[in-house]
C-alpha positions as CSV (number, residue, x, y, z in Angstrom):
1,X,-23.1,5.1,-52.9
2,X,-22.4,1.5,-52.7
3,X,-18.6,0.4,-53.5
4,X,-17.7,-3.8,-54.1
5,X,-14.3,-5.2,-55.1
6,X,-14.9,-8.6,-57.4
7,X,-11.8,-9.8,-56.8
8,X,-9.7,-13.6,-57.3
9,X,-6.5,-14.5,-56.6
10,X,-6.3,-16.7,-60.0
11,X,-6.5,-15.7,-62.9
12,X,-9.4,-16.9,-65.5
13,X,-12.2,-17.1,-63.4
14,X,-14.6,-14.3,-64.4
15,X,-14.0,-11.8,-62.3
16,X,-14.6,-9.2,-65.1
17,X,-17.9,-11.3,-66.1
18,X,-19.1,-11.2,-62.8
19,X,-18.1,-7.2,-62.6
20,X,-20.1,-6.3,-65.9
21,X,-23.1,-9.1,-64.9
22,X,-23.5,-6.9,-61.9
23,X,-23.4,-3.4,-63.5
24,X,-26.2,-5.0,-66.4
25,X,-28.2,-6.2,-63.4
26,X,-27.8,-2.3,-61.9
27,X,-28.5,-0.7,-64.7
28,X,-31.7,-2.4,-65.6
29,X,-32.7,-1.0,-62.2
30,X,-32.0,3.0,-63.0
31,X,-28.9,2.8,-60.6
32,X,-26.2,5.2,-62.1
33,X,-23.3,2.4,-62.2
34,X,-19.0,3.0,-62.6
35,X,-16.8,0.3,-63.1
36,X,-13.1,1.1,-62.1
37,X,-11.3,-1.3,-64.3
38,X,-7.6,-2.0,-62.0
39,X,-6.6,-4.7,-64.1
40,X,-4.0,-3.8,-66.6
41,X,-5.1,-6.6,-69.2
42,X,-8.1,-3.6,-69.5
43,X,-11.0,-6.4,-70.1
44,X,-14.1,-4.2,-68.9
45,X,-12.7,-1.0,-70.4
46,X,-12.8,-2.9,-73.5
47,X,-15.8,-4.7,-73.4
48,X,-17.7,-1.6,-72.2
49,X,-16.2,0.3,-75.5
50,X,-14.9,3.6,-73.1
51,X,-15.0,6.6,-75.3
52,X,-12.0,8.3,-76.0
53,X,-10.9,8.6,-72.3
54,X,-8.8,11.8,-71.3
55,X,-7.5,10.2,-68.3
56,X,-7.0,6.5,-66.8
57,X,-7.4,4.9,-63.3
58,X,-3.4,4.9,-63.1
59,X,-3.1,8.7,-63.7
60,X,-5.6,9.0,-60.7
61,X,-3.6,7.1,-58.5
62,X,-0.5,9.0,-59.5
63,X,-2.7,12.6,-59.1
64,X,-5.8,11.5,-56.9
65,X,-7.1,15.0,-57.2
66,X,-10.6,15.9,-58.4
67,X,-9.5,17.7,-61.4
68,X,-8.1,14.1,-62.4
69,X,-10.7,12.2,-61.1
70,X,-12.9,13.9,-63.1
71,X,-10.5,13.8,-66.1
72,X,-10.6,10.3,-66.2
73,X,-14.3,9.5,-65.7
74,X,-15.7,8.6,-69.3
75,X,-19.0,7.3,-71.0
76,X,-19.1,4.1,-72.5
77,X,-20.9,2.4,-75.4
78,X,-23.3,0.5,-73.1
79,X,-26.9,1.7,-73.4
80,X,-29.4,0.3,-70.9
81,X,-32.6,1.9,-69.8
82,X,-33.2,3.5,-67.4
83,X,-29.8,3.2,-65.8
84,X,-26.4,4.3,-67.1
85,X,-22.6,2.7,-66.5
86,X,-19.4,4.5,-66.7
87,X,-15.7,3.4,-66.7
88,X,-12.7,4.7,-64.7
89,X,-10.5,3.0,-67.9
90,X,-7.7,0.6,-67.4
91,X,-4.0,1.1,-69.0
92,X,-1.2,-1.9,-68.8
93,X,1.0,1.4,-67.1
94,X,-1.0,0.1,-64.3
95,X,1.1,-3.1,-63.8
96,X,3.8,-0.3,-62.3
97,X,1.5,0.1,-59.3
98,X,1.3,-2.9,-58.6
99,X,4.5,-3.8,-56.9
100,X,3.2,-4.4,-52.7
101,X,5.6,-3.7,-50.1
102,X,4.2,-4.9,-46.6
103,X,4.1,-1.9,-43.9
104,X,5.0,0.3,-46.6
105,X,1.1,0.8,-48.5
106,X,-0.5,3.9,-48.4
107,X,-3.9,4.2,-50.1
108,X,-4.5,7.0,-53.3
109,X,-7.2,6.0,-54.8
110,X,-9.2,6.7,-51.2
111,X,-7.7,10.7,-51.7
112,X,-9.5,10.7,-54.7
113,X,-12.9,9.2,-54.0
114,X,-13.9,11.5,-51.2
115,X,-15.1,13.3,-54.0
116,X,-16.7,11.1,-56.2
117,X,-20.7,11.9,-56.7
118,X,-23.3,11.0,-58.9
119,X,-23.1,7.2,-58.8
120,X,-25.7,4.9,-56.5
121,X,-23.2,1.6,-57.4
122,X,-19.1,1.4,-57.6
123,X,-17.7,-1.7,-58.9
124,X,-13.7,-2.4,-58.9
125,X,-12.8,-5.1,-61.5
126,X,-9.4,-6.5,-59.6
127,X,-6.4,-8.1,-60.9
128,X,-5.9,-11.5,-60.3
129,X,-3.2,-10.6,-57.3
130,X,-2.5,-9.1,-54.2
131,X,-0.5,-6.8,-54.4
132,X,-1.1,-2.5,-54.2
133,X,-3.9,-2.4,-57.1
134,X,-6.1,-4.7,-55.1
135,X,-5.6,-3.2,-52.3
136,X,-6.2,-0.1,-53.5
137,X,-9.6,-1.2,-54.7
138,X,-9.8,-2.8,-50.7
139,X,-9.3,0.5,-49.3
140,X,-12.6,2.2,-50.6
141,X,-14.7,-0.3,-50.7
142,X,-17.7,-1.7,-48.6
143,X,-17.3,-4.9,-49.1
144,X,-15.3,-7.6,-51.3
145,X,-17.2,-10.6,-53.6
146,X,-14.8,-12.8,-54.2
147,X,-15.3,-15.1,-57.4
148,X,-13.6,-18.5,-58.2
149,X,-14.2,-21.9,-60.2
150,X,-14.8,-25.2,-58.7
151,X,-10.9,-26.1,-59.2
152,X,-8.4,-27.3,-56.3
153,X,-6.4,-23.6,-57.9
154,X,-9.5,-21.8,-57.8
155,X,-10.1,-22.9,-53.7
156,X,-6.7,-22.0,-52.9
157,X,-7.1,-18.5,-54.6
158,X,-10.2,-18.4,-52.0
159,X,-8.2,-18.9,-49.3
160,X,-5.6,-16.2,-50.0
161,X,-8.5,-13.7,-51.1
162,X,-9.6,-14.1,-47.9
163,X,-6.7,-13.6,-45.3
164,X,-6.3,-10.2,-47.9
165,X,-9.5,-9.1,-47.1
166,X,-8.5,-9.7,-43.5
167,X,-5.3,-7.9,-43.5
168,X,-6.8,-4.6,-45.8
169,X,-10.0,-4.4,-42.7
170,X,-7.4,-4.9,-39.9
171,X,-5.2,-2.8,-40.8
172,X,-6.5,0.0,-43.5
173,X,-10.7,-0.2,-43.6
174,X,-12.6,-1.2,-40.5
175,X,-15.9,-1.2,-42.5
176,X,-14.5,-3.4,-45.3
177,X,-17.0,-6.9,-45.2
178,X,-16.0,-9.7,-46.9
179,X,-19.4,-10.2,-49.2
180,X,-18.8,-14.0,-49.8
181,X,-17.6,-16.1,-52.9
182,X,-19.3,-16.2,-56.1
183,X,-18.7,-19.9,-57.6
184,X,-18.5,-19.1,-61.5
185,X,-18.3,-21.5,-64.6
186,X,-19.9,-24.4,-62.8
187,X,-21.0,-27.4,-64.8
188,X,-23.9,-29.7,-62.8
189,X,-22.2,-32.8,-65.0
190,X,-18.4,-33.1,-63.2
191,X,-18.2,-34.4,-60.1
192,X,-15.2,-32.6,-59.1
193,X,-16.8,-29.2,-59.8
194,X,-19.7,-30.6,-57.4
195,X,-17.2,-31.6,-54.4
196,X,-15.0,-28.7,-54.5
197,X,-18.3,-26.6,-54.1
198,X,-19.0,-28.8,-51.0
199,X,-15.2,-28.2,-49.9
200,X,-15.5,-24.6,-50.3
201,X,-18.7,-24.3,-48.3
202,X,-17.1,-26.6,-45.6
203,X,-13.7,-24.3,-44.7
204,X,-15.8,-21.0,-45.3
205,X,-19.5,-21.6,-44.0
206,X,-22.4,-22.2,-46.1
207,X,-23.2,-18.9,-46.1
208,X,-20.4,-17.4,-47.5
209,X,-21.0,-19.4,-51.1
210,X,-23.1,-16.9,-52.5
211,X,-26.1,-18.3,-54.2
212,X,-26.8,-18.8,-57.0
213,X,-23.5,-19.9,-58.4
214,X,-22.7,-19.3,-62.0
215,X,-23.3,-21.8,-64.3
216,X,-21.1,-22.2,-67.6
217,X,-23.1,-20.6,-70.5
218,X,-21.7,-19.6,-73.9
219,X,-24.2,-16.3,-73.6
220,X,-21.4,-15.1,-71.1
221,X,-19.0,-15.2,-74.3
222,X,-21.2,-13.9,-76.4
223,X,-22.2,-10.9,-74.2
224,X,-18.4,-10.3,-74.2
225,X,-17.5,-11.0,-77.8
226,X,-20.1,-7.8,-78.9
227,X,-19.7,-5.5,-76.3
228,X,-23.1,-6.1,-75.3
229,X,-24.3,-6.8,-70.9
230,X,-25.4,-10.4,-71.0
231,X,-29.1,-9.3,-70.1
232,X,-29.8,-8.2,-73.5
233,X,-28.9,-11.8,-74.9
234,X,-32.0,-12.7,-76.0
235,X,-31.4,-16.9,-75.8
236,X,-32.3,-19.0,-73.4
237,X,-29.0,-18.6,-71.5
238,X,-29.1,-14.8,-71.3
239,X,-32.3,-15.1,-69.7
240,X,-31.0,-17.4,-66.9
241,X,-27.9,-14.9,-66.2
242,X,-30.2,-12.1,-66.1
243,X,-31.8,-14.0,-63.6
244,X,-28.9,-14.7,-61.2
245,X,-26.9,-11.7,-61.3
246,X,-30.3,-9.7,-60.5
247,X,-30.5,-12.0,-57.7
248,X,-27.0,-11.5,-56.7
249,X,-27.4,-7.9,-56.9
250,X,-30.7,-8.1,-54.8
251,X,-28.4,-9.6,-52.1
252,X,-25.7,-7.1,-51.9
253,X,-28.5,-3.9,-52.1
254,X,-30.0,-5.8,-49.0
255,X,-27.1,-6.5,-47.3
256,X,-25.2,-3.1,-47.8
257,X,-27.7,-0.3,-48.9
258,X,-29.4,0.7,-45.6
């Protein structure tokens, strides 16, 4: 079992995009996918339609027992053959555990996953922070994607995402890898979007900017607007996302799954 945090220190740059493009790219390859929605706004839990959830992500951190774990798991409306995609559900209680106190951070969520089965792919959908629910996320994980826009905001949020990552390996998950950046809502037509690409690439190696990056297409919105993974958008647009988050997704498996 595979676990990733898509995580951003600013808000409004796709992270939950980039967290359901990913678990649409997995499912079309039979991998049994959950998405553990920490962000209290409850995006993917909404977009993926959760049915009628008995328990939520902040109940597990408050009882990370497997009677609650298993409790909260639930089934969602998103139907993709030959894979499957569940949701740990969001709640905006979350927004209680959030509050980070430096030396004082003690991981729950990792109680609880020792005993999580069944699932080849874990996704965490972060807040845009870092405080505990992030970190929480950091703590199980086996690597972090980190997603931004081509903004002087959206570098800085790099930056920070970064010396978190640092601090959570150091100090709470040796094996914890920092994946690399995912560059979302990029348009080839503004020359700032083009430089602060270069710029990122610069401070954090060229190899950290994940490739492709995500262009700005309204199939992204429209895939969210019905519920619906962006690889069964059948325009022109869908067809190029399927493309690239298969491609990002190709990267991670090779990267993390032997």
């Amino acid at each position: 079992m595979l676990t990733f945090s898509v995580m951003g220190l600013k808000g409004g740059v796709g992270k939950t995009s980039v967290t359901l493009g990913l678990a649409g790219a997995a499912t079309l390859r039979g991998l049994a996918t959950l998405v553990v929605d920490l962000d209290p706004q409850g995006n993917a839990t909404s977009i993926l339609a959760a049915k009628k959830p008995k328990a939520t992500v902040a109940d597990v951190i408050d009882d990370p027992s497997v009677e609650m774990l298993e409790r909260a798991l639930t089934i969602c409306d998103w139907e993709i053959e030959p894979g499957e995609v569940d949701v740990l559900p969001s709640t905006p209680e979350l927004v209680v555990h959030d509050a980070y106190v430096p030396g004082a951070f003690r991981p729950r969520l990792a109680k609880a996953f020792k005993y999580l089965q069944g699932y080849d792919l874990v996704l965490f959908d972060c807040p845009p922070s870092h405080g505990t629910l992030v970190r929480e996320a950091l703590a199980v994980s086996d690597a972090a994607i980190v997603v931004t826009t081509p903004s002087f905001f959206g570098a800085q949020g790099v930056d920070r995402a970064v010396e978190t990552i640092k601090d959570m390996k150091r100090n709470h998950n040796p094996k914890l890898d920092f994946a690399g950046v995912v560059i979302n809502r990029v348009r080839s037509t503004v020359e700032e979007h083009e430089y602060r690409q270069k710029e990122m690439a610069r401070i954090h190696g060229r190899s950290a900017i994940l490739s492709p990056s995500i262009p700005e297409r309204v199939a992204m919105q429209q895939a969210e607007s019905f519920g619906q993974p962006v690889q069964v958008v059948s325009t022109a647009g869908g067809r190029e996302m399927r493309e690239i988050f298969d491609k990002h997704l190709t990267r991670l498996l090779r990267n993390y799954g032997e």
